[in-house]
N, C-alpha and C positions, 0 to 999 in steps of 0.2 A: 670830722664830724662825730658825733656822739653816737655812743654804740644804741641807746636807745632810741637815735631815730629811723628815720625810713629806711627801710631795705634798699638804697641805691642802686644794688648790682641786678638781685631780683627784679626791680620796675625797669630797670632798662631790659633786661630779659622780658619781662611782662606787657611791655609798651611795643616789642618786635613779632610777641607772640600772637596776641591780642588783637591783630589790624584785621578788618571785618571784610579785606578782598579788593575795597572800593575806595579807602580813604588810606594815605601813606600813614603808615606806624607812629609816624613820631605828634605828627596831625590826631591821631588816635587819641595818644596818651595827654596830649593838651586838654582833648575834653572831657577825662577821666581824671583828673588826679585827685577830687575829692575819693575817689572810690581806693586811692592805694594811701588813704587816710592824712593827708594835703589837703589841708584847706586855703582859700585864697588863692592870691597868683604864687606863679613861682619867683621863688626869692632869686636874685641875682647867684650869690653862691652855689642855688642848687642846680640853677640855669645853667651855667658854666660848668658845672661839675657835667650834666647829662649829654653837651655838646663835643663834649672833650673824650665822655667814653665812647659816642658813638664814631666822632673819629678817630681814635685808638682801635677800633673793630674791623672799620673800613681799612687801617692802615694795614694791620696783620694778615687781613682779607688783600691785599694789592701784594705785601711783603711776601704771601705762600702763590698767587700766581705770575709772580716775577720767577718764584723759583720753580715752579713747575713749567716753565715760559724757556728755562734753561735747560732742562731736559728735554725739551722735546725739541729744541734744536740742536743735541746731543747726537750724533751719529748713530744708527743703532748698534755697530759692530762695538762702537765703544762702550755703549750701556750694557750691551752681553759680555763686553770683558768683566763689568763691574759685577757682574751677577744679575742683574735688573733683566724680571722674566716678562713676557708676553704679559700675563696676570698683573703685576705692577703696574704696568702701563694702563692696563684698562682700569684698575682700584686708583691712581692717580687722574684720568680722565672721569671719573666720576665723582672724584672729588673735585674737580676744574668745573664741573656743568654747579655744583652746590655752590661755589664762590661765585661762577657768572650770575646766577641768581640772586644773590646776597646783592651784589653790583647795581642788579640791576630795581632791585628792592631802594638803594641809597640811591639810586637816581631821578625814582619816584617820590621820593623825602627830600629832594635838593629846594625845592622850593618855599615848602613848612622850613625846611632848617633857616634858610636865609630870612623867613620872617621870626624866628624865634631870635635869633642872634647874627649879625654879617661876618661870616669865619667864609675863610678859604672853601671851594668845595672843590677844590684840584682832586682829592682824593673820592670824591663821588662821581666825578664826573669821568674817571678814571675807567677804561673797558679794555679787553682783552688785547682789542686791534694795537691801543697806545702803547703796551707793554711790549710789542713786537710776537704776538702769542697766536694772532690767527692764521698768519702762513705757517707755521710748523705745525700746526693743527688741521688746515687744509692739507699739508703735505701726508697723514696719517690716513689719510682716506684712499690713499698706496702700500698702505703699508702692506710689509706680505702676511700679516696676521689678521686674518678673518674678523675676530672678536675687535681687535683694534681698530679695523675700517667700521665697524658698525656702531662702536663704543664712539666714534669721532662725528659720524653725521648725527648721533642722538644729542652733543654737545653744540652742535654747529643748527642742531631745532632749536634748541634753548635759544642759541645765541639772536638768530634773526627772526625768532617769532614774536609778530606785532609788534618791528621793529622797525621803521625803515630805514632809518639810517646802519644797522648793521647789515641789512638787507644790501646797501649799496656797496658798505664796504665789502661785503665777501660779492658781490658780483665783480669788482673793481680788482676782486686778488683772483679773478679766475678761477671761485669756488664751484661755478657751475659746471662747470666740467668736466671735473673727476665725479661729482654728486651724481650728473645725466651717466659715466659711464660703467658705476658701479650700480645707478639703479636696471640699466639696461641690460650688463651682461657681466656680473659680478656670478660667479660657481656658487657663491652661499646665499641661502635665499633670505635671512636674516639682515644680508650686507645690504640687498637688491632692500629691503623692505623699511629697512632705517633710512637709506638715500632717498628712496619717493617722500616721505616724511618728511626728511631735510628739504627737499623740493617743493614741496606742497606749501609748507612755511615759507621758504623763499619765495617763491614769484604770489604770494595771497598777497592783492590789493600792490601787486608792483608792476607796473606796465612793460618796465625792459625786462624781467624776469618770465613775465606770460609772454612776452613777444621771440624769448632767445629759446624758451620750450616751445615753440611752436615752429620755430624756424630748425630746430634741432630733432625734427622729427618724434616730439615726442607724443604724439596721441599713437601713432602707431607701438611705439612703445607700453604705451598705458592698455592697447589690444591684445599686448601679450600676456602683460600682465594679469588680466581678466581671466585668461586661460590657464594660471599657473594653479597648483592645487593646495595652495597655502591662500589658508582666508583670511590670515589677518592681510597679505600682501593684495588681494582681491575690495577688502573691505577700503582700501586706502588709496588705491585705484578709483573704485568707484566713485568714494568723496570728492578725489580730486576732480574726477570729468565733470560730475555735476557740479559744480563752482568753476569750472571754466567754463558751462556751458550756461550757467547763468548767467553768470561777468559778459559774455562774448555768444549772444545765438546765432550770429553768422558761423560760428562752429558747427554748428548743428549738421551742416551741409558736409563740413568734414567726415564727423563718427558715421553718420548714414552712409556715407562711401566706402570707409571703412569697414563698414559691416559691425559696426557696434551694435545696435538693434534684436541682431540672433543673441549675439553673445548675452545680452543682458536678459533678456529672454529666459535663457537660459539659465542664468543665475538668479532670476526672479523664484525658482523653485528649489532654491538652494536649501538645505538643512538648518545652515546658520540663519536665524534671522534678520540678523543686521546686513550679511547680505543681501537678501530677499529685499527686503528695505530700501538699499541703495539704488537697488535694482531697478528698481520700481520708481526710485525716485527719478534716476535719469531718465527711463522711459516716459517720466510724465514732462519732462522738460523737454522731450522731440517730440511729442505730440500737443503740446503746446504751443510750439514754434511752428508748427501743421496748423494750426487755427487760427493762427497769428498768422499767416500768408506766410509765412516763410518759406521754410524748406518743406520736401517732398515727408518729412518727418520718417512716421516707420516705415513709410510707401510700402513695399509688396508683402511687408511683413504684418501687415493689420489684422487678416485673417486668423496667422499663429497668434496675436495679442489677443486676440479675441478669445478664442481656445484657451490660452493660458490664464485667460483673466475669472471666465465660466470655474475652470480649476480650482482658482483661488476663491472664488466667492465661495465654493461648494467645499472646501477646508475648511474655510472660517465658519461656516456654518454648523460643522460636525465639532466647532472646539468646545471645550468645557469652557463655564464660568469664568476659570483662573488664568484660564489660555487666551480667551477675549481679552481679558485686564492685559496681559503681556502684550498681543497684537493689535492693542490701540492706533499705532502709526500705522503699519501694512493695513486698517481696514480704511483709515481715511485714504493713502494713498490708492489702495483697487479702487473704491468709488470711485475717485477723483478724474483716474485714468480714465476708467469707462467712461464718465461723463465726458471728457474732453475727446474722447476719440468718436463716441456715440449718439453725444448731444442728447442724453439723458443718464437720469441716477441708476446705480446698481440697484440689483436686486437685494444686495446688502440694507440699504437704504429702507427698503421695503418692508424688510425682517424687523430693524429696530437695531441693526446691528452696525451702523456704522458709528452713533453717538451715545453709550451705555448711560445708565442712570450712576454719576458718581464720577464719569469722565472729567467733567466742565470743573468737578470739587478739588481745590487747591490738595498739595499733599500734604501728608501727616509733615507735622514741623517737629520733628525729632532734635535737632542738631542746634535750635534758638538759646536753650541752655545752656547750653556747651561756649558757644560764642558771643552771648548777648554783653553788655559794657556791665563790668562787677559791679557799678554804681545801681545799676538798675535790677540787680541781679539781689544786691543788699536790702535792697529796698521793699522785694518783690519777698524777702526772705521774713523780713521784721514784719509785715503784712501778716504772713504766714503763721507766723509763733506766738500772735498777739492772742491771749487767753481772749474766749468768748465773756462778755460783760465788764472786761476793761477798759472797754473804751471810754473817752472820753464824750462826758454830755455835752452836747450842742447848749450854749444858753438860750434860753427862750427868747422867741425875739417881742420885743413892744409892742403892744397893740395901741395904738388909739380908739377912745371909747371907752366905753364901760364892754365887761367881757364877760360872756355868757354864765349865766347862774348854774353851778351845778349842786347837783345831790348832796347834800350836809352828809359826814361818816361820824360817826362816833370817834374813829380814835384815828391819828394821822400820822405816819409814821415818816422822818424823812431819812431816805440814803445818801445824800449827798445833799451839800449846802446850798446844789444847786433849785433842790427842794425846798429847802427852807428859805430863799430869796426869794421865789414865785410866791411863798407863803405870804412874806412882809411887804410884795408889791400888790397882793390881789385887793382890789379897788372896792368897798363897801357901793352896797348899794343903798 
């Protein structure tokens, strides 16, 4: 093609960069091209040119995790003869989560592609499992390096988050297993904190996933972890109970036996706020299921909530201005609790302090700029730079009838010819 036309390499870069989160890339770029200075449909030629580089991407993308797919069924005595260190391995696993994503990006474009042109999509449809790459992947989650067991569940989140068919296959390869027992009793708390993660993505929204955690003793695990002194591992803990305790409130019966109730209690006055937050959140899920006939909810512990809640109302009260704005969630969530355990509003409520003026107001749109479609971005641009008195005159529209007499001037000056044609149509009387 001619060197003065389109940028080819750039818009295919710019068509991958450009997807707005919600609609596949290539889907994008179809309703864009006037914007990368394309007009009309796309020409046959340029069609094929852009289906060809994006399978050319996807192939190079399949060609480097075939070969990292060969390392990692590498023995490790034999990689440490080669030199290949601990660091390697994990700068290689990080590069393997960026391809699964790339993957998993052309999988969500397999269906645009096949209405743009019917090409193969062997290589979109193309994942980790096909390549023989998630049992030795799985098998990393042993390994004797620390960084490497934790570098492997954060690869194996990617892989089966809001996924379900990878979900099944690593259920199918026995991935649960090593994941339940590095979250449970792994010596690094990083390993322990990347496998609940891995876990958490596994069984959301997977019935045999929630039912082999549950069978696997893992709430009492999730007890421990609540007790551990690392918040991110506490923060991911809590998430998880409350989303099983949504999915499933016959649960509820469980953590109360448990003694989940103190603990959360407990963490409800935590320093971190997102803590505090979650805290609160699960507590308002057993006293929910308390209202709801369910279970005994926080049973003997309603007293302590009560006390803890008086606590927290008389916080929020002493915050600054800027500190309200931060603790938006913890004030709806204290009300909420009280209401539901008390059958009436906080005294938050009372103060004006549970719905501020400015809450309910959308957030600043900072970032529309930045992502909005160049078409409209151009458009919004030429608007922008148009000298004031440039525009152009509306012509006047017709009147039927004779049309209002005005004031005779002495001298009449016209700027535009649009002037002087109302001149030679105004209708004598």
């Amino acid at each position: 093609m001619a060197k003065d036309g389109p940028d080819w390499d750039g818009l295919l870069k710019w068509s991958l960069a450009h997807s707005d989160g919600t609609r596949p890339p290539l889907a994008y770029y179809l309703e864009n091209l006037d914007s990368c200075g394309l007009a009309g449909k796309v020409y046959e030629e340029e069609r094929k040119w852009f289906m060809e580089a994006m399978q050319a991407q996807s192939v190079d993308v399949v060609k480097r995790m075939k070969e990292i797919t060969l390392v990692m069924q590498t023995p490790e005595q034999v990689l440490e003869a080669q030199g290949v260190t601990s660091a390697d391995i994990e700068d290689m696993l990080d590069e393997l989560q960026e391809h699964v994503e790339s993957i998993d990006m052309a999988n969500a474009s397999e269906e645009d592609v096949q209405v743009v042109e019917n090409t193969s999509t062997e290589v979109c449809s193309t994942d980790l499992h096909s390549i023989g790459g998630l049992v030795p992947l799985l098998g990393y989650l042993k390994n004797s390096h620390s960084g490497i067991r934790a570098k492997a569940a954060e690869v194996i989140t990617t892989i089966v988050q809001n996924n379900p068919r990878s979900q099944q296959l690593v259920m199918e390869a026995n991935g649960f297993e090593p994941l339940l027992s590095n979250f449970t009793s792994d010596p690094d708390i990083t390993v322990r904190t990347k496998a609940l993660g891995a876990i958490a993505s596994l069984i959301r929204h997977n019935k045999p996933g929630i039912a082999a955690f549950r069978l696997a003793n893992g709430y009492a695990a999730l007890r421990d972890a609540l007790g551990s002194e690392s918040v991110r591992f506490q923060r991911k803990a809590l998430n998880l109970i409350h989303y099983l305790l949504h999915e499933n409130s016959s649960d509820c019966n469980v953590v109360s036996e448990l003694g989940f109730p103190r603990i959360m209690m407990h963490l409800a006055s935590s320093d971190d706020s997102e803590v505090r937050e979650a805290a609160l959140r699960g507590l308002l899920e057993l006293a929910q299921d308390k209202t709801s006939g369910g279970s005994d909810g926080l049973g003997e512990e309603d007293e302590k909530l009560k006390q803890l809640l008086q606590e927290r109302i008389k916080g929020i009260s002493l915050m600054s201005p800027e500190d309200l704005g931060a603790a938006r969630e913890e004030r709806h969530l204290v009300d909420s609790l009280w209401n539901a355990c008390y059958n009436e509003p906080s005294s938050l409520r009372g103060e004006g302090l549970v719905v501020l003026p400015g809450d309910d107001a959308p957030p600043p749109d900072v970032a529309s700029k930045h992502f909005e479609p160049p078409l409209r971005a151009w458009a919004a641009n030429q608007e922008a730079n148009r000298a004031p008195g440039t525009e152009k005159k509306e012509a006047a529209p017709l009147l039927l009838g004779f049309s209002p007499q005005q004031p005779e001037t002495p001298h009449v000056q016209s700027s535009s010819s649009g002037g002087e044609d109302a001149g030679q149509r105004s209708t004598p009387r």
